[in-house]
N, C-alpha and C positions, 0 to 999 in steps of 0.2 A: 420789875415788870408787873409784879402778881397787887403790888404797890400802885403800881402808877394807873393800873386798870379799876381799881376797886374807888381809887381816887376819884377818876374819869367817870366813873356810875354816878358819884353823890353829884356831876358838875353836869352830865352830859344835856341834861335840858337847857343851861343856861347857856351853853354853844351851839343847841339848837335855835335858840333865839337871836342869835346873832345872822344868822342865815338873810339876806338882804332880800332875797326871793321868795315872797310869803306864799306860793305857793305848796299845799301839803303834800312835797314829795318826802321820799329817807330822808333825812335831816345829817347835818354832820358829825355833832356831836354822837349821836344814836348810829352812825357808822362805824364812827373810830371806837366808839366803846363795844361793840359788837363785835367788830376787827379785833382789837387789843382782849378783850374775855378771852377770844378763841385760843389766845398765847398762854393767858393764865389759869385756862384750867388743863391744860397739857405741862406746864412749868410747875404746878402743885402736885404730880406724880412724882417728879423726881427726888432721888434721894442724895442728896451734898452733890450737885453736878459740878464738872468744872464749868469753866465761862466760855469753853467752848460749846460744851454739851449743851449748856443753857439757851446761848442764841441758834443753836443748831432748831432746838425743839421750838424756840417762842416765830424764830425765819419760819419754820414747814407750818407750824400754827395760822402764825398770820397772812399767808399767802393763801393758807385755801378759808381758812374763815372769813377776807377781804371782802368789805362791801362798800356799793359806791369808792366813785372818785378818792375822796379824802381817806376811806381803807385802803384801799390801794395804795395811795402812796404810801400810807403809814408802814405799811406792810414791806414798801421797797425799802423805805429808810433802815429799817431793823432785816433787810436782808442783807446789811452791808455789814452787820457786826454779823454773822455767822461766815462770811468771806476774809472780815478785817482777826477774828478772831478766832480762827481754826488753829487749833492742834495747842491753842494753849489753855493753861488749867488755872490761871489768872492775867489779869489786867491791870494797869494802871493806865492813870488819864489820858497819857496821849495816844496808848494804845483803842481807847473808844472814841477818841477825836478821828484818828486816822479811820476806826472802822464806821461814824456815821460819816464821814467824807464818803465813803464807799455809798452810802446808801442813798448821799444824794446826789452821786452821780448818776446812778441807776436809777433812781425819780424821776431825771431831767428828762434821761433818754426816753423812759418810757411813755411818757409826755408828749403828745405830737408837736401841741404847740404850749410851751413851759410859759404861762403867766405868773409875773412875777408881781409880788403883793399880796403873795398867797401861801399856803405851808410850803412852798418850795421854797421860797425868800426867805421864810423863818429859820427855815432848815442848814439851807445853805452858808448863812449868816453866822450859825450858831457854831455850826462846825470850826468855820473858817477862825473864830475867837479861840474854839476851844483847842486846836492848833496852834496855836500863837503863844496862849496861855502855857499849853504844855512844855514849851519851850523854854522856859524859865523853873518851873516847876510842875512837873509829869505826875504829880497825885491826884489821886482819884477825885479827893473833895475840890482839889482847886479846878481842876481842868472843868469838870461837870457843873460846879457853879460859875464859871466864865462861861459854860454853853445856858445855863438857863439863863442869867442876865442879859446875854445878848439874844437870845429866844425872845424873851422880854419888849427889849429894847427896839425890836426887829418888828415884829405885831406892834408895836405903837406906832411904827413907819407904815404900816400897810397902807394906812390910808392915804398916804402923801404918793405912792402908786398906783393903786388902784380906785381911781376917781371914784367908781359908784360907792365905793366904802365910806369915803368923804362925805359926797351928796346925803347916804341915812347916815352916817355919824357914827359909824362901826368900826370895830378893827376884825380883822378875816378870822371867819369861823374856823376854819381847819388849823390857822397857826395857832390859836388861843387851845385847841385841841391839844396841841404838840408841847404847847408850854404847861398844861397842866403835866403832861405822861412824865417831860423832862422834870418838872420841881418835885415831884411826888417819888420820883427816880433818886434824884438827889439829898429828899429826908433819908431816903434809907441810908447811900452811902455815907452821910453825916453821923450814923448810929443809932437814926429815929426805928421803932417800930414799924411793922408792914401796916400799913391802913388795912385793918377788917371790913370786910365786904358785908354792906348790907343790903345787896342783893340778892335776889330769890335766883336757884340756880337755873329758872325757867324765863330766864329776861333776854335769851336770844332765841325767840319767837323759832321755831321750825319752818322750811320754806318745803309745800308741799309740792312734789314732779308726779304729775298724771301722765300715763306713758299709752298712748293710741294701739292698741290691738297688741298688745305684750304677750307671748307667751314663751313657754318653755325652751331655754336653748340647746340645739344641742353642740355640744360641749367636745369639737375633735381633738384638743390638746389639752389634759389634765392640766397643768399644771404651771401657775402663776410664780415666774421665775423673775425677781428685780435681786441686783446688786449694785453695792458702788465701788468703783476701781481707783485706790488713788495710784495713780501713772509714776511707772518709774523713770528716773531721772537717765535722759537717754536711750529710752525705749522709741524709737522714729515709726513703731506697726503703726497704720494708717487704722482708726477705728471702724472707718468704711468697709475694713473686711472684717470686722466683727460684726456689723451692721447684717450684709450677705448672709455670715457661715449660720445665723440666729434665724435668717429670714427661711433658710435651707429645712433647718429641724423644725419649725412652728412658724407660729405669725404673730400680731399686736405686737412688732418689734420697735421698740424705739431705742433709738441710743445718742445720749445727748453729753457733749465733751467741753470739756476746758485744758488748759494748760494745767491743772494739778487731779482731775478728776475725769472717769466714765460713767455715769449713770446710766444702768440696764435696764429695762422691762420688755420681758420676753413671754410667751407663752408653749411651750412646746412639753412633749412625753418625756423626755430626760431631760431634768435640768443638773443632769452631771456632766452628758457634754456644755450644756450654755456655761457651768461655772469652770469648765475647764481649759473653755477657750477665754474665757474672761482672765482667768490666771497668766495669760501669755503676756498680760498688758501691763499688770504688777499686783499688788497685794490688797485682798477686799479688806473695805470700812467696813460694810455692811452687806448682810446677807440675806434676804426673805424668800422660802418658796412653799406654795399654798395649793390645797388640794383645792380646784374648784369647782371640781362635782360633789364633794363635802359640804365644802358652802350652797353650791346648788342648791343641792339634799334641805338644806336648813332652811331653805327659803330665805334668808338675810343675812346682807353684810352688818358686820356689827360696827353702829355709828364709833368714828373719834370722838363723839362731843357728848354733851351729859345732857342732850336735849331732847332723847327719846326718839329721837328722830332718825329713822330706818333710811338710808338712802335704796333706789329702785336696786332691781337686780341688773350684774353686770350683763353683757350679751355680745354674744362674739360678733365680727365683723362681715356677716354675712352680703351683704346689699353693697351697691355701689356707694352708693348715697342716701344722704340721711339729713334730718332735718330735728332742729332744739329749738323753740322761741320762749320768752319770756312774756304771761301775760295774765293780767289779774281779772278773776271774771267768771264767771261757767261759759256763757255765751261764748266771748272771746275765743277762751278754751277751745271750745268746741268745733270755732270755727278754724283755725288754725289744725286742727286736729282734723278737720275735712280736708282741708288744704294738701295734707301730706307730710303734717310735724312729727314724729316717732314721739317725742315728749317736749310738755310743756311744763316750764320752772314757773311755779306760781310766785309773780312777784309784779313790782313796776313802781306802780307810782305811790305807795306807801309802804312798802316794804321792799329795799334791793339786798335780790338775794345772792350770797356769795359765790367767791370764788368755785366752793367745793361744792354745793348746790347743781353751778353747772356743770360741772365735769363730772358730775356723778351723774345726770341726764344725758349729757355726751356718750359716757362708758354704757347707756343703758340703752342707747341709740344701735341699732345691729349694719350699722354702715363703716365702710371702710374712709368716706371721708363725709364728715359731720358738718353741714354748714348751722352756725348757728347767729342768731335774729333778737339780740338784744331789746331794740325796739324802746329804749331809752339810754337818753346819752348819760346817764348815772351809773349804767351798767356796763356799756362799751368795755370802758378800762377792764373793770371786774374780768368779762367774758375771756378778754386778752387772754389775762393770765393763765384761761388753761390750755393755751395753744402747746408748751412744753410737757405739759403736764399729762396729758391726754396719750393714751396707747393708740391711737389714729388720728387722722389727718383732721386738723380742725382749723373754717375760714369761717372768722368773727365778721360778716355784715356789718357795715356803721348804720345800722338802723335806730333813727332817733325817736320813733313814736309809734305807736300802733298802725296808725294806716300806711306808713314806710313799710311796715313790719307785713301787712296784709297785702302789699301791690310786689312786693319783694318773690313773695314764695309763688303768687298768680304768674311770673315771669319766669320762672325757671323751667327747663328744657333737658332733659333726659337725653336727649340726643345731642346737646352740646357740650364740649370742654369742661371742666371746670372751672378755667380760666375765664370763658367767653358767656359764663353764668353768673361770675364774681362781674362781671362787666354789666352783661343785661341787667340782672336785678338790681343792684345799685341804681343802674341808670334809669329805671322805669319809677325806685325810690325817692331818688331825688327830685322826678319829676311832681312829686306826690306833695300839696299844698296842706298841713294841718292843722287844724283848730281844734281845741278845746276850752272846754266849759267848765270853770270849778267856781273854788270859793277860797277864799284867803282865810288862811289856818293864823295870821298872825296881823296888829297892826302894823305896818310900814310905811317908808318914804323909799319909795321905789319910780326912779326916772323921771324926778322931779314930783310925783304924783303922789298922795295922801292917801293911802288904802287903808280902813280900816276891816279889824278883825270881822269873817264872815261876808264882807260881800262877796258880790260874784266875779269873778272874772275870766276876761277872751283873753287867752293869747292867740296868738297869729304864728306857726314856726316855733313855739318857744317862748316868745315875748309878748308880756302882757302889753294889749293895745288899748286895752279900756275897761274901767267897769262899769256895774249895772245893779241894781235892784231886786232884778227880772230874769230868771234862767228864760223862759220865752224869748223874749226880745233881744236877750244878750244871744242868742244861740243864731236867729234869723239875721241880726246886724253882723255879727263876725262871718257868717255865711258867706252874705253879699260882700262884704269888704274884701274876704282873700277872693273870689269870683273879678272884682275889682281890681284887686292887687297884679294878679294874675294877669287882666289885659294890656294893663298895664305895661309889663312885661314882654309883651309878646308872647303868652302862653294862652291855648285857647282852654275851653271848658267844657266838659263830654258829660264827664261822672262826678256826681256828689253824693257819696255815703256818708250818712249821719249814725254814727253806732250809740247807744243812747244805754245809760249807765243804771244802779242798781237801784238808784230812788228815783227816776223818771217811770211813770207807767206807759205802754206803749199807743194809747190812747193822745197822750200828750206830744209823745214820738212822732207820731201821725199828722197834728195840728201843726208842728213846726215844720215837715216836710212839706204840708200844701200852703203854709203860707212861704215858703222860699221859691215853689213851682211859682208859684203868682207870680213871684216878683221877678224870676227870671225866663218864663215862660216856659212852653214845651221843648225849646230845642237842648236842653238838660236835661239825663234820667237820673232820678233821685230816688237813692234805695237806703229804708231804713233797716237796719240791726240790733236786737237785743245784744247787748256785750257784754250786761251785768256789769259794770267794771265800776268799784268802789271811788268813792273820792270826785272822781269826774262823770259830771253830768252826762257832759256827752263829748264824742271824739267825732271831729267833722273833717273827711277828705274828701280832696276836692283835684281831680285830675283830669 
């Protein structure tokens, strides 16, 4: 792993170039390498682990350092060998064939909708060889070099699935990702050296959380109680009353169960009763429990990663509700933070920030349940994953853009459900038309269309509809088109905010709001917003 990540550093720009969408959002390769670091500098602490220990630590690595989409999954696939290989202290081939079988089963699921001609196809492909293979012969070197040939073999098929790969000429960024991690895997187990890293240890950037009126908590249950129970054989205690007897002494209870395992996080004054009733259930893996008025005291939790990077302070669950969005920008920022965000995860569209990023915003959040506002579909997945993760209730909005993200929180009601809030806001969301204004980070053949490096371009929703020259003109014609689009539809037209980015000055901001009033006259209010927001010109909703 510590191999296949250092490997992924020297290649990760040339998988970001495979990226078919030239717009400059996270890229893939700069995910999975960011994802996979996280595994490998928590894998370089340990001393002779066994290969249980080892996927135990690179699973918990990859899952909160996960960013974007293509981390994600990477992060699922290798949570399948901490499941396929628990409790032993070596492997051979078919036992890592069975345990990445595990981990693309859980890709698939977690997957709303599993497009295939993507690292999921590589994934699945590979496994399903390196089973077959094992069959015959279960060593390490054969099984794993049947899994990267067909990894191989499997990305050169991408494009015979997935038509737009065809159309620029590409094979899928995220499996080309997966076949470097898997053959740089595979030097090792052949007796090669580990590839030396010649990476600076400062190449997975910090993602900064600004927290809205922060301050001191106060702190009714000392003490930061997690365990994990593996269940005895035959034990039928329902964990629901473990759940209860925890919720009784303290709060920030969670308890999350399997057929072989309980995992605990409690908070309460005696964490001798929490580990005492835990013992009824069978024998702890693991044990942690943390003074956390000590850490109060110290002002900072002390990061996992080697990137200097403090995550906020934790804070107990005081509030009903609570609110996390993702958004890059001071404006933005800011304005979201009027809105009513407790913290915001500085990130988006040139940087998505992990899995542990947000759930360290969530933990910093003093609500009992956390909604939290993505506000890109790069990060959706990401957010997902701290839903188990999180000591409180957390519902990930599918908010795909900023002004989803902005008409999402304007909708929410204090006075209603949280059911009937996950409802309004979404639906006020979706009703939400967006545009954006950039510039292509790359040249392309993108939907039949010849984009070269640096022009401008509209998308519409997501999808580039055209480019332009002209941030002006491109900004007023994508305007009128979704306005168009829209009646198209059947939807009418009220409001058009135009939030305008770190290199428009708002002089310019100005000229393109009154030449779109022209054109669509008074019965439109048009309101412009500083947004700061790097990368993108400008973010235009239209509802």
């Amino acid at each position: 792993m510590i191999s296949a990540s250092n490997c992924l550093a020297r290649e990760k720009q040339a998988v970001d170039e495979l990226n078919i969408f030239p717009v400059p959002d996270g890229d893939t390769g700069t995910n999975m390498f960011m994802t996979i670091s996280a595994a490998s500098r928590e894998l370089a602490r340990l001393d002779d682990p066994t290969v249980s220990q080892a996927a135990d630590t690179a699973s918990s690595a990859l899952l909160r350092g996960a960013r974007g989409n293509s981390g994600v999954i990477l992060s699922l696939l290798f949570r399948g060998f901490s499941k396929g290989l628990k409790g032993k202290e070596t492997a051979n081939g078919a036992d890592l064939a069975d345990a990445l079988s595990l981990g693309v089963e859980a890709a698939y699921k977690a997957v709303m909708k599993p497009t295939e001609g993507t690292i999921l196809t590589v994934a699945r492909e590979a496994a399903a060889k390196g089973r077959e293979a094992a069959v015959a012969d279960p060593s390490v070197k054969t099984v794993w070099e049947a899994i990267c040939a067909e990894a191989e073999e499997s990305l050169e098929r991408t494009p015979d699935l997935l038509p737009i790969l065809k159309k620029a000429g590409v094979v899928d960024a995220g499996g080309k990702g997966l076949c470097i991690i898997f053959r740089a895997m595979q030097g090792v187990f052949e007796g090669g050296a580990i590839v030396e890293s010649d990476v600076s240890s400062d190449s997975t950037a910090p993602v900064a959380i600004s927290a809205a009126g922060a301050s001191d908590a106060d702190i009714k249950f000392t003490y930061c109680t997690e365990y994990i129970v593996g269940r005895e054989k035959g034990n039928s205690r329902d964990p629901l009353l473990l759940r209860a007897y925890l919720e009784s002494i303290g709060d920030c209870v969670v308890v999350v169960d399997d057929n072989e395992i309980i995992k605990v996080h409690a908070h309460t004054n005696d964490p001798g009763l929490a580990l005492s009733e835990g013992l009824k259930y069978g024998n702890f893996e693991t044990v942690k429990v943390e003074n956390m008025k000590i850490q109060h005291a110290n002002a900072a939790w002390v990061p996992e990663d080697d990137t200097g990077h403090n995550p906020p302070e934790r804070r107990e669950p005081e509030n009903e509700y609570g609110f996390v969005s993702v958004a890059a920008g001071e404006g933005l920022k800011a304005l979201f933070a009027d809105l009513g965000c407790d913290n915001i995860v500085s990130g988006g569209q040139t940087m998505n920030p992990s899995t542990d990023d947000i759930l360290s915003a969530i933990h910093a959040t003093p609500a009992k349940v956390v909604f939290v506002l993505p506000n890109n579909k790069n990060i959706i997945l990401a957010a997902e994953q701290t839903i188990p993760l999180a000591d409180r209730k957390v519902h990930v909005l599918q908010t795909r853009t900023i002004p989803q993200g902005i008409t999402a929180m304007l909708n929410f009601n204090p006075d209603e459900t949280v059911e009937e809030n996950l409802l309004n806001m979404m639906k006020a969301a979706d009703n939400v038309s967006t545009g954006s204004i950039t510039f292509a980070a790359r040249d392309s053949d993108f939907a039949g269309n010849s984009i070269k490096e640096g022009e401008i371009l509209a998308l519409e929703n997501g999808k580039v509809v055209f480019t332009d020259t002209d941030i002006r003109h491109a900004a007023i014609k994508l305007t009128k088109s979704i306005v168009n689009t829209r009646k198209i539809t059947g939807k009418d037209t009220s409001f058009i905010t135009i939030i305008y980015g770190a290199d428009i000055e708002e002089a310019q901001a100005e000229d393109v709001r009154n030449a779109v009033q022209a054109k669509l006259g008074n019965t439109v209010d048009i309101t412009i917003i500083n947004g700061g927001q790097p990368v993108y010109y400008y973010f235009i909703s239209v509802e």
